[in-house]
Structures are given as C-alpha cells and as structure tokens.
C-alpha positions in Angstrom: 115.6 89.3 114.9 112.1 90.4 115.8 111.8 94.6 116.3 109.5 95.6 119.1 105.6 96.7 117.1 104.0 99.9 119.2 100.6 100.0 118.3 98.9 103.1 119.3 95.9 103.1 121.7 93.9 104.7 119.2 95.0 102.2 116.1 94.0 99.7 118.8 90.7 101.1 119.2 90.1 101.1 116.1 90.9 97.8 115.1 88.6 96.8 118.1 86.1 98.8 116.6 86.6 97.7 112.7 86.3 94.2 114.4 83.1 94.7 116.2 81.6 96.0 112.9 82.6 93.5 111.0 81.1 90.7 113.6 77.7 92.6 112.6 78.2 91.7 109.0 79.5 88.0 109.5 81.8 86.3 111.9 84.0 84.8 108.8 84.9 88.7 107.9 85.7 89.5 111.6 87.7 86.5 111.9 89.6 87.0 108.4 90.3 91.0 109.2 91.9 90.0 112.8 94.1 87.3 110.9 95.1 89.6 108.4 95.8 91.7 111.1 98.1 89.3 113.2 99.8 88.5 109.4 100.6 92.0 108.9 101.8 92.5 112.8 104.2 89.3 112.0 105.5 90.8 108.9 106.7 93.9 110.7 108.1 92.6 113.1 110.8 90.6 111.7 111.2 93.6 108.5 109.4 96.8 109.7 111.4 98.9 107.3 108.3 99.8 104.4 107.3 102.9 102.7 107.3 105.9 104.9 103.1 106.9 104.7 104.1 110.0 106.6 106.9 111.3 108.8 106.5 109.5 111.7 104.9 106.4 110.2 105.6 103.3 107.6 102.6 102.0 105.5 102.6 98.2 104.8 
C-alpha cells in the first residue's frame, strides 16, 4: 500500500533551490541529492510512520 506524500510548496522550493546550488558545485552532487531525494520520497510512501520531528511533521 503506498500513502499519498504532500510536499509543501515551500519544501519544494527549497529542494529546487538546494538543487540549483548544488549544480554550481558539480552536476554529480546535484544529481546524487535529487536521487536521495526520490529514495527518501519512496521510502515514505510505502512506511511514512518515522519519528515525529515536531507536531505536525515526521523526520526520516
């Protein structure tokens, strides 16, 4: 069972924005964050119950 991921606008700009710093320092790092990234999304998606980081959110 996969649960539905809701990624905030702002985490998304951010990530968008970690991303295009991280194409400044080299294209490998850029492309290994945004894999990491897709990895983690994966992960919670079929077992999104982690430590709690705060109230509303889960920390992987």
């Amino acid at each position: 069972m996969n649960y539905k991921i809701i990624v905030s606008p702002i985490a998304l700009k951010n990530i968008e924005e970690a991303i295009e710093y991280y194409i400044k320092i080299s294209k490998k790092v850029a492309l290994d964050f945004f894999n990491d990234y897709k990895k983690t999304y994966k992960a919670l998606q079929i077992n999104p119950f982690y430590q709690f980081h705060d109230n509303n959110y889960r920390s992987f």
